[in-house]
N, C-alpha and C positions, 0 to 999 in steps of 0.2 A: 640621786634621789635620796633625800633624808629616812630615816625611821620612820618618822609618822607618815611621810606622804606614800610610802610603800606599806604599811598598811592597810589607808584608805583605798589605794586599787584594788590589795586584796579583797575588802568587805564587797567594792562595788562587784567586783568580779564574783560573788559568791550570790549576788543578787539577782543579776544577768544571769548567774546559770537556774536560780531558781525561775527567774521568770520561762526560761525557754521549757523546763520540764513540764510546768502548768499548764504551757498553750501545746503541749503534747499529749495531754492528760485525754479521759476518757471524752471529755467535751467533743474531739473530734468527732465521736461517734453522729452527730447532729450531719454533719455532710452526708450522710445515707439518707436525705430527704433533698438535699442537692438535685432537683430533674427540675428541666422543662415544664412549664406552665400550658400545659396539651390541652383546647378544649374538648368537649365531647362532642361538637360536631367537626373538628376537626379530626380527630382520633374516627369519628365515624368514617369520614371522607376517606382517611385514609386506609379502610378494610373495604369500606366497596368497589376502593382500587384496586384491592387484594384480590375479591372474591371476583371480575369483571376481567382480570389477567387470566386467570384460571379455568372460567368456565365461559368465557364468551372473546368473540372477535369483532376484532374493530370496525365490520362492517354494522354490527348489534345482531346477529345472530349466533343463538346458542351452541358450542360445541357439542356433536354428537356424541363423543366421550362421557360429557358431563351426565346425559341420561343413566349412564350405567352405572354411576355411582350410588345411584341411590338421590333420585333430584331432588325428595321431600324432604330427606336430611339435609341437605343442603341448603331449600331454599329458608330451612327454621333458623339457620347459622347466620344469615347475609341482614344486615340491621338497615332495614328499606323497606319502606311503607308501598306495602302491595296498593294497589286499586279494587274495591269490593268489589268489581265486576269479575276479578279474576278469581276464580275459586282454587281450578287445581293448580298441583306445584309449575304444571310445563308450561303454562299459562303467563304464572310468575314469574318463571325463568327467564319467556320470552320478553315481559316488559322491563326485566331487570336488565336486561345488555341492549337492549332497544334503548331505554334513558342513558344509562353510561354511555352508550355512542355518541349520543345527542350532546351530554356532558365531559364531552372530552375525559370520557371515560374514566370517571368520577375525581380524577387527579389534581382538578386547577385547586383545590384550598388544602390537598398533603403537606406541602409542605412551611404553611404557614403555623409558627413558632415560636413563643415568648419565652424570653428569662426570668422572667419576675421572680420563679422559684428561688435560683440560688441566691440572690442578694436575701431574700428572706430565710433563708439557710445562713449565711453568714451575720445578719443579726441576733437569730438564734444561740451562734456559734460565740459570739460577742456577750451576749447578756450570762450564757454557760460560765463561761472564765469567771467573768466579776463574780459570778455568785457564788463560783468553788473557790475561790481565792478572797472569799469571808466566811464557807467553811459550810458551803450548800452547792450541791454540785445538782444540775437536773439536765438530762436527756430526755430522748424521746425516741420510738422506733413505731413507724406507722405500719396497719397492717388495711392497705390498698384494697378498694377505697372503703370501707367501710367504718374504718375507727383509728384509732391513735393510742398509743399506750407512752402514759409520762410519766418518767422515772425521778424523785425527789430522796437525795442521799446523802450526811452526813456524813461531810468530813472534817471533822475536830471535834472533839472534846468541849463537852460543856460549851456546847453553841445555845444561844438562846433564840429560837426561832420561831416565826407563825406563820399561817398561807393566811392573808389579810383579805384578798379577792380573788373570783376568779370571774374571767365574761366572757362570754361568747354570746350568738344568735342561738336563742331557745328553739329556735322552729327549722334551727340546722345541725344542732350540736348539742345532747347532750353528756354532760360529766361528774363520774363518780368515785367514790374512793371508799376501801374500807380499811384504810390507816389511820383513822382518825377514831375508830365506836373500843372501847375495850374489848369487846363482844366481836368485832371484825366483821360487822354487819356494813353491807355500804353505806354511806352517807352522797345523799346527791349535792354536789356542789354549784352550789346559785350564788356567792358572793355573801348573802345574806349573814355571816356572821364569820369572827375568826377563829382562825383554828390552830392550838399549840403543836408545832415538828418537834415531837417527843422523840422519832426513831427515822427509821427509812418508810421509802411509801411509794404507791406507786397510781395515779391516776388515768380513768380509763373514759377517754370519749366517745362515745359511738355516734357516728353520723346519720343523720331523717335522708334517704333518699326523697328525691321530685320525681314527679315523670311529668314529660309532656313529648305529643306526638307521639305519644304510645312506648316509648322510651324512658327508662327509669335511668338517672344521674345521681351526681352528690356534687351540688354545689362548692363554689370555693370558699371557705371557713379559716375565721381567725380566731386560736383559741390564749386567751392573754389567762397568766398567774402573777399578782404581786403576792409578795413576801415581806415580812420586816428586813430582807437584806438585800432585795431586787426585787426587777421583774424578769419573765421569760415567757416569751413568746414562740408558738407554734401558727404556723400556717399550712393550711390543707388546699390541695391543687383542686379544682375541677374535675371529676372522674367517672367514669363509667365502665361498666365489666363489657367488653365486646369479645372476648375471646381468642383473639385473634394472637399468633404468635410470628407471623412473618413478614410483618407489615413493613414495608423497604425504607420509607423517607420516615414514621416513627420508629421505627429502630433503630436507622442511625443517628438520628439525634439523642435517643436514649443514651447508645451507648457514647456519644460522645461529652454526656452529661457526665456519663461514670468515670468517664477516663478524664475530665477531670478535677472529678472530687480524689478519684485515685493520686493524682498527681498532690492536689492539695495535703492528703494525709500524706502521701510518702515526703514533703516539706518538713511536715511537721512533726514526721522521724526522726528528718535529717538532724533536726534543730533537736530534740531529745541528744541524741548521740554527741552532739557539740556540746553538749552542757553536761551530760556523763563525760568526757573528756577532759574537762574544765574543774569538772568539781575531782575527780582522781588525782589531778596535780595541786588541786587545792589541799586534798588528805594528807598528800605526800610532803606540806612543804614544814620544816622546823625550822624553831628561829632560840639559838640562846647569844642572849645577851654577857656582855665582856664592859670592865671601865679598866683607866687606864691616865696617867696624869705623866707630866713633863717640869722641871725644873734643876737646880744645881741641889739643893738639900731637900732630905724628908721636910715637911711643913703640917701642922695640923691639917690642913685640906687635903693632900696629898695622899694620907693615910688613909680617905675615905675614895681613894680611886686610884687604887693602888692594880699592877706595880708604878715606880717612879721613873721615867726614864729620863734622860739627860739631856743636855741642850744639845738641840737641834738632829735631833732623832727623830724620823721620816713617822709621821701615828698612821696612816694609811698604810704605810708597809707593814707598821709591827700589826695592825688589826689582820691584813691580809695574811700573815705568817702564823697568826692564832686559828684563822679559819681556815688554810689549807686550799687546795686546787681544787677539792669539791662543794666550797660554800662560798659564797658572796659574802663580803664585811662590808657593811652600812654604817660609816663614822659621822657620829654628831658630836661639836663640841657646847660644853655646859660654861663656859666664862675661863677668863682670866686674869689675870694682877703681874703687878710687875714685881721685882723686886730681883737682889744679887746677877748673876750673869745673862741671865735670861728669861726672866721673870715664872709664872708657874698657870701651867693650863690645865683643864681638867676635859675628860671626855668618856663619853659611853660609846661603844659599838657592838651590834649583831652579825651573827653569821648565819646565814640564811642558805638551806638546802637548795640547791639549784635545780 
């Protein structure tokens, strides 16, 4: 390998490790919106599976047990549209595991399940990079379901930046910021004009519940920001608060959403750690430079790549013998001419930290 082309691996090599720290960078934090695209009446389905294991038998009569818990708490927890003929709780109780029987006890749509989420998590995760690596980095951390908080942060020096737009559905979403008023008053953000990224900042969307069938939700919601260096896009799932914490066929899909975005960040450790690796030996490496020339007399050329050695003197060996068992010697030679016994050569070499 000559001098320059051992160079050139080193830059590239110092490029690749920067790339890999970047996609290790805080960006990753975007896969903590990594889940299943649940909807609410599947998420329903799956608690009245819950609530019909627990207090009712699969012939559709009520557990006797359940009376003594306290049934009217119970029946206010169970997200099931009573019949106005029923007044009291036992009433309730009774037509709630009478349907669930009837319904294959509430189970046939538990376990129906979209991914849609993560692929819009990893868009997300994609538009993050580009924008930190022109020296705007934006997150986001949702707080379920009711809002979203977006994180907009400078990283470089004398960036020149502006939030250009922002859209979403007004009659699902809306969003505010008070990094933009000197005063730190919010500013509601509708697109309608731009706005200079003097500092860090942070935007806050809060979502319009619907109800229908007596059920309050939060639609699915697309909240887009361009920039003069990008866009970045957030997506909001489908949601509804039901309560419920031990729901079998959505939990394990939850957690199998977590284990693996888990998986995904500890990747992109891995790749962190390979590129601290990379750049260490990078620190470590020194390179000085040696010339050295060949013929029977001193000659003006000579002098300037000096010492002189004699015909037919091994220049590999004598560079090897200047760098020793712990460096590498990289010999290029710069021309030649002939003349007296064996004309006269001239040559540059390094010795390079191993």
């Amino acid at each position: 390998m000559t001098f320059h082309a051992l160079f050139k691996v080193l830059a590239l090599a110092v490029t690749a490790g920067t790339s890999l720290v970047a996609q290790a960078s805080d960006c990753a934090a975007v896969y903590s919106n990594a889940t299943r695209n649940i909807t609410s009446i599947q998420k329903q389905q799956t608690e009245l599976s819950y609530y019909f294991s627990r207090h009712c038998q699969k012939s559709g009569e009520v557990n006797q047990s359940s009376f003594s818990l306290g049934i009217e708490a119970v029946v206010k927890q169970i997200p099931f549209t009573f019949s106005a003929s029923n007044a009291d709780s036992k009433s309730k109780m009774e037509e709630f595991c009478k349907t669930g029987s009837q319904q294959n006890y509430f189970s046939a749509s538990s376990t129906d399940f979209r991914d849609e989420v993560v692929a819009a998590s990893l868009n997300s995760f994609n538009q993050c990079i580009a924008l930190e690596n022109r020296g705007l980095r934006f997150t986001h951390q949702e707080q379920a379901p009711q809002s979203v908080l977006i994180f907009g942060e400078l990283t470089q020096n004398f960036i020149s930046a502006s939030l250009d737009a922002v859209a979403y559905d007004p009659t699902a979403v809306t969003c505010k910021s008070t990094g933009f008023n000197a005063d730190g008053t919010a500013v509601t953000l509708d697109g309608s004009k731009s706005l200079k990224i003097s500092k860090n900042f942070t935007v806050t969307c809060t979502r319009k519940p619907k109800v229908e069938a007596q059920k309050t939700f939060y639609p699915r919601a697309v909240i887009g920001l361009s920039t003069s260096l990008g866009p970045y896009t957030v997506e909001l799932i489908e949601d509804q608060l039901f309560g419920f914490t031990l729901a079998s066929q959505a939990r394990a899909n939850y957690d199998k959403a977590l284990a693996q975005r888990d998986y995904n960040l500890n990747e992109a450790l891995g790749a962190k750690a390979v590129a601290a690796q990379l750049q260490n030996r990078l620190n470590n490496v020194t390179a000085e430079a040696f010339t050295v020339s060949y013929g029977e007399y001193d000659r003006p050329s000579t002098q300037y790549f000096a010492p002189r050695l004699y015909c037919g003197t091994d220049i590999q060996a004598h560079a090897n013998s200047v760098c020793g068992a712990n460096r590498t010697a990289i010999v290029k030679g710069l021309g030649s001419y002939g003349g007296n016994k064996c004309g006269y050569g001239h040559y540059v070499f390094a010795c390079l930290s191993k």
